[in-house]
C-alpha positions in Angstrom: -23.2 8.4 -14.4 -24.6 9.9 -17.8 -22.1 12.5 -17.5 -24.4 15.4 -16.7 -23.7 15.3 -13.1 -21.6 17.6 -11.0 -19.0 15.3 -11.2 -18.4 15.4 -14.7 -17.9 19.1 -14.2 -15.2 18.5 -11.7 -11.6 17.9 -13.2 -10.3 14.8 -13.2 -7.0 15.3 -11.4 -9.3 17.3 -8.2 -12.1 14.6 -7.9 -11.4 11.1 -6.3 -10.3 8.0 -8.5 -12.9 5.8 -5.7 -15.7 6.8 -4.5 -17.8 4.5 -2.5 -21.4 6.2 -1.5 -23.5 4.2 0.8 -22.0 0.6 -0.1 -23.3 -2.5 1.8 -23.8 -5.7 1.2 -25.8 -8.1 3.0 -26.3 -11.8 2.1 -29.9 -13.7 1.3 -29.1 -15.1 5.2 -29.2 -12.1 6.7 -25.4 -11.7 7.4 -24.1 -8.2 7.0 -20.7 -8.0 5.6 -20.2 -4.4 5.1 -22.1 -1.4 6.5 -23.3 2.0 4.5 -19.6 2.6 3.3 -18.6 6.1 2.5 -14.8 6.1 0.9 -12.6 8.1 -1.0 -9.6 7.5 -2.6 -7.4 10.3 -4.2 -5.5 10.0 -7.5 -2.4 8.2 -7.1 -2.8 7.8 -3.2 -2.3 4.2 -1.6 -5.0 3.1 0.5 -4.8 0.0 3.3 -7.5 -1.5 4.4 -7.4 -3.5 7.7 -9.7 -5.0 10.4 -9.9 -8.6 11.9 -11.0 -11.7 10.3 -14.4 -11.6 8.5 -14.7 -7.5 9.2 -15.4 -6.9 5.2 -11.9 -5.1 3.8 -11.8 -8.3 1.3 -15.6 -7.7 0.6 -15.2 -4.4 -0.3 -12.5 -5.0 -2.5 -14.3 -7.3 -4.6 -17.2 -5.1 -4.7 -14.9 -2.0 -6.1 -14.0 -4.9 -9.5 -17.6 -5.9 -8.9 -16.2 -10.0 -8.2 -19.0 -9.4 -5.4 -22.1 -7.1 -6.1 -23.2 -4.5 -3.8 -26.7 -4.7 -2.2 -26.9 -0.9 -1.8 -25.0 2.2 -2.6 -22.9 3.3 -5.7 -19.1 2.7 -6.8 -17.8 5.3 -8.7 -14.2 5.2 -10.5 -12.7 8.3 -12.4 -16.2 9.8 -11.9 -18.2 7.0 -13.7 -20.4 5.0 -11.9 -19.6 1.5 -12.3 -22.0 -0.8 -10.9 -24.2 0.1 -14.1 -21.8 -1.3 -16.4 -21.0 -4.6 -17.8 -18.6 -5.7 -14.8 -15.9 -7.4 -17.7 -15.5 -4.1 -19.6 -15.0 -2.6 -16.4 -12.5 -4.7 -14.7 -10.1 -3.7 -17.8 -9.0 -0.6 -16.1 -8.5 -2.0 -12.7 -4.9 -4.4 -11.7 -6.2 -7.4 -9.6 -3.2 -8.8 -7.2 -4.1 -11.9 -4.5 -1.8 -13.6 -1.8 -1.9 -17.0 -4.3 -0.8 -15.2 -7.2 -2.5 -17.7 -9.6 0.1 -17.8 -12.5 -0.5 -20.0 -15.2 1.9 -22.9 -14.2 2.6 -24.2 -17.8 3.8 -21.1 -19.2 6.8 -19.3 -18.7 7.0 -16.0 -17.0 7.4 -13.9 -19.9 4.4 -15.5 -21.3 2.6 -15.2 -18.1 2.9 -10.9 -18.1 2.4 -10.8 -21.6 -1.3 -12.5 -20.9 -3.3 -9.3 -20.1 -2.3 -7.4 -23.5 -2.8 -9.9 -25.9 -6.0 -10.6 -24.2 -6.5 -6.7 -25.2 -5.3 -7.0 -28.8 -2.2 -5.9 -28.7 0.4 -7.9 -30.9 2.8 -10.2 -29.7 5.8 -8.0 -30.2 4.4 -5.2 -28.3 3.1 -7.3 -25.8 6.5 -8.5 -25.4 8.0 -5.5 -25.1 5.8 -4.6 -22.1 6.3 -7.2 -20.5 10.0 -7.4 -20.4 9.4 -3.8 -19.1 7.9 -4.6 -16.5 9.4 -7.3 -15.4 12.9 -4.8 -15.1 10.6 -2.5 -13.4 10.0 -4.9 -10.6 13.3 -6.3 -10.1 13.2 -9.1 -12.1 15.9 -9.2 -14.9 14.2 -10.8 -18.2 17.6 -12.1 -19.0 17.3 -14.2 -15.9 13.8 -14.7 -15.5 11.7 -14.3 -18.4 11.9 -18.0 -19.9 11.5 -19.7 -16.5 8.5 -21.6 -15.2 6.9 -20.2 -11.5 7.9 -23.0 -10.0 11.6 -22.2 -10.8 10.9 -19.2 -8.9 10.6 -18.2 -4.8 7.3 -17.0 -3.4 8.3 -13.6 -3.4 9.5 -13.5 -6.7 6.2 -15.1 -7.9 4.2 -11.9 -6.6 6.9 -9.4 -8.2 5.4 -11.4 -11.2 1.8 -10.7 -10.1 2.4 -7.3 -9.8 3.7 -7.1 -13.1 1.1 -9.1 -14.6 -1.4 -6.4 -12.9 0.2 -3.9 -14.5 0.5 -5.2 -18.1 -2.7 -3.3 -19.3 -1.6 -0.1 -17.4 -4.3 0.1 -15.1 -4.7 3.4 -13.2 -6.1 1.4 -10.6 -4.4 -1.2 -9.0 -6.1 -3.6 -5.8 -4.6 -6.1 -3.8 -5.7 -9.0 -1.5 -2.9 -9.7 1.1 -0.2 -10.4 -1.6 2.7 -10.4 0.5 1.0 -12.4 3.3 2.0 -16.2 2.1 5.7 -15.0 2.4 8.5 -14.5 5.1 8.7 -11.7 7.3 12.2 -10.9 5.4 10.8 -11.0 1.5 7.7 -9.4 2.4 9.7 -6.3 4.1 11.6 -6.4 0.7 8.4 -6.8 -1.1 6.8 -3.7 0.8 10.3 -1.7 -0.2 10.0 -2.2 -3.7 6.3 -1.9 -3.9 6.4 1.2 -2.3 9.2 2.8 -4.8 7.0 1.3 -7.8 3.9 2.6 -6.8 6.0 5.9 -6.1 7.8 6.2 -9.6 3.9 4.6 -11.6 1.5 6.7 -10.0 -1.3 4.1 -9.9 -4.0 4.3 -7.2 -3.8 1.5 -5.3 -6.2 -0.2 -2.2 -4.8 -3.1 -0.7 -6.1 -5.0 1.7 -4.4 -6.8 5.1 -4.6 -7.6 8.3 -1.6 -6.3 9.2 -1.4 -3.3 11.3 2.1 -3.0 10.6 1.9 -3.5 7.1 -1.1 -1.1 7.0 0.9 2.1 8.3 4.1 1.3 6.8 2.2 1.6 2.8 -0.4 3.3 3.6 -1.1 7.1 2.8 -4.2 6.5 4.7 -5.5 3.8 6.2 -9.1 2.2 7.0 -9.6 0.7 9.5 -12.6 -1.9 9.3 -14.3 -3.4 13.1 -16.4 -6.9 13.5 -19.9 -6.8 11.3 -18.4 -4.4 8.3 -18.2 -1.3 10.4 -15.5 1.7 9.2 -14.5 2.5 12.4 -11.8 5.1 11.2 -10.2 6.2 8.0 -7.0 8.3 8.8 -3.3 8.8 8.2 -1.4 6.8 9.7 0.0 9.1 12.1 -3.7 10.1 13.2 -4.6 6.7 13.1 -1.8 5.9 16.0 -1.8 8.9 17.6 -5.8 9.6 18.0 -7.9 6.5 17.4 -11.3 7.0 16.8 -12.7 4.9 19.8 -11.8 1.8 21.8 -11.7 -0.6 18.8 -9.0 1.0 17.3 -6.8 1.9 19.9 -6.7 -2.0 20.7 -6.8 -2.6 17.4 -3.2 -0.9 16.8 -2.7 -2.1 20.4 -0.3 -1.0 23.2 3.3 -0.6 21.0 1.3 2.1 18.9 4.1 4.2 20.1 6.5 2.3 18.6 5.1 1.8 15.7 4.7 5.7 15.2 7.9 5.4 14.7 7.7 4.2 11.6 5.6 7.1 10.4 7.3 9.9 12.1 10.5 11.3 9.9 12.8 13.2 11.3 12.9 16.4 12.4 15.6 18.9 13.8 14.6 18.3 16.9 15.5 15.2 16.9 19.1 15.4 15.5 22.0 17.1 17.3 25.1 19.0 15.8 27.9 17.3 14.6 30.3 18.7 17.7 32.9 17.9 16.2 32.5 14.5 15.0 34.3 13.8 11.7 32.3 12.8 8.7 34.9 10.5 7.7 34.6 8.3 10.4 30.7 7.5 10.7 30.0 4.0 9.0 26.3 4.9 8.6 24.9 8.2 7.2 20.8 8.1 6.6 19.1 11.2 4.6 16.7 13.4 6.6 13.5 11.7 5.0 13.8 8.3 6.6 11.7 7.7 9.2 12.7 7.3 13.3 11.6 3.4 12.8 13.9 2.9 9.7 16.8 5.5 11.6 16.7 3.2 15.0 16.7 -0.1 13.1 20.3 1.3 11.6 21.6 2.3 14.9 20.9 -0.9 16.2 22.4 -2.5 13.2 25.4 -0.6 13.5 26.2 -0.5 17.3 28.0 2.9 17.2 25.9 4.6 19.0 24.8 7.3 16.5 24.2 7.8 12.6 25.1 10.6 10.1 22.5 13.0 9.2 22.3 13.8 5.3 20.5 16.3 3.6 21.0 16.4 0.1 25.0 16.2 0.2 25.6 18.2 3.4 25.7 17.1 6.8 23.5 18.5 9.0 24.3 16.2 12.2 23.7 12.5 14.0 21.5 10.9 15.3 21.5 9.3 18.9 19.3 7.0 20.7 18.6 9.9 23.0 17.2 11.6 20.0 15.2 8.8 19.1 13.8 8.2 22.5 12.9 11.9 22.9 11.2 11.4 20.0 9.4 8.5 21.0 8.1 10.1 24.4 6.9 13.1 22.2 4.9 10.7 20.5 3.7 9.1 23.7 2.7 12.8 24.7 0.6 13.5 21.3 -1.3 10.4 22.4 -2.2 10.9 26.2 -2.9 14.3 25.1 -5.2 13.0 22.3 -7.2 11.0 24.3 
């Protein structure tokens, strides 16, 4: 943009960090990747993108850093469109995390975070600095870690590495490319975790791409969901997206334990808890606060085997949880849906 548009009237914390207007791209063969793509993407909000095998979320990635050019429409990020600049410049603002992590396998991790600002000019010292920084910030002491090679290291610490190494230059935009898919169902629930706190505690706006439906809602602040051919077929919350899919594609999509995995969306409400009655404090072995979710509350009872959980909020307690109140839950949920339909 020349900055006489609207947009540069609006204020940047009220307009969207991503805007895609009418992006497509289709190949010199005729192959359509991505349809007209309208998206927006809020400051600070984390965005999933999801859809089957060859649907375009991966396309339209690379098309936001520019890695793949658009055929039609206009990328704009922080109001300016990008697709006019020089795509180099550009990608300096924006964090770049894929599934194979690409470390540089002769240098040592420190070395490998500290890549990005010296790139940018800044002086070894300070580069240092930052790095170490960020290597604490993603769980990985520098004491331990920093002069060790990426083979020394487990899969999933080699993306807590990525991550950092995305974030060296402090980009306000941050995009990822399945990076917890090459790793076990275990590390990657640990990966989501801290991911999840990081992005919490940074700020950064963040798309990230997979093809995991559970993985989708359980990041997501909202989530697209892509169909065969590069069609949007819905971009919602991800309690909207399970409770009222858009059309038959997406409720298959989430498929038939969408109830279930509402769960892991729906926190808890007062409904759902009942008074204490005179159980003692003292003696329940698990107390969760009244922001987790039913999904993370039901894996605990199961966990524990006592057949209900304390209810926190802030210090007091304001009563258990049982699975009665988790199923009652769930067959709320199961309502919302039939009713939606």
């Amino acid at each position: 943009m020349d900055g006489t548009g609207s947009d540069a009237m609006t204020p940047p914390m009220t307009r969207p960090m991503i805007r895609l207007s009418g992006v497509g791209k289709t190949y010199d063969d005729g192959t359509v990747a991505v349809q007209q793509l309208d998206l927006e993407v809020q400051r600070g909000e984390l965005v999933c993108l999801v859809g089957p095998s060859g649907c375009g979320k991966s396309t339209t990635l690379k098309m936001i850093n520019r890695l793949i050019e658009p055929t039609t429409g206009s990328i704009e990020i922080d109001g300016q469109d990008v697709t006019g600049q020089d795509p180099v410049e550009m990608r300096r603002g924006i964090g770049y995390v894929i599934q194979q992590v690409g470390l540089f396998p002769h240098q040592k991790i420190i070395q490998n975070v500290m890549t990005v600002p010296l790139l940018y000019g800044e002086s070894k010292a300070k580069a240092r600095q930052r790095a170490t920084e960020l290597l604490e910030l993603v769980g990985l002491d520098p004491a331990t870690y920093a002069d060790r090679y990426p083979h020394q290291l487990s899969g999933g610490q080699q993306q807590r590495v990525g991550v950092a190494r995305a974030l060296a230059a402090n980009p306000p935009v941050l995009l990822m490319d399945e990076p917890f898919g090459a790793v076990d169902p275990i590390v990657r629930l640990r990966l989501q975790d801290e991911f999840l706190r990081l992005q919490d505690e940074l700020g950064v706006t963040v798309v990230f791409v997979t093809h995991d439906i559970d993985e989708a809602v359980r990041l997501g602040d909202r989530v697209a969901v892509f169909a065969t051919g590069g069609r949007l077929a819905q971009y919602d919350t991800p309690a909207r997206l399970l409770g009222r899919p858009a059309d038959d594609f997406v409720a298959d999509f989430v498929g038939s334990t969408s109830g279930l995995r509402r769960l892991t969306v729906i926190p808890l409400d007062p409904a759902h808890v009942e008074p204490l009655d005179g159980v003692r404090t003292g003696d329940l072995d698990a107390v969760i606060d009244t922001d987790t979710t039913l999904g993370d509350a039901l894996a605990v009872l199961l966990r524990e085997d006592r057949g209900l959980v304390g209810v926190k909020q802030g210090s007091q307690f304001v009563g258990v949880l049982t699975p009665n109140g988790v199923h009652r839950a769930l067959r709320a949920a199961l309502a919302e849906m039939a009713a939606a339909r």
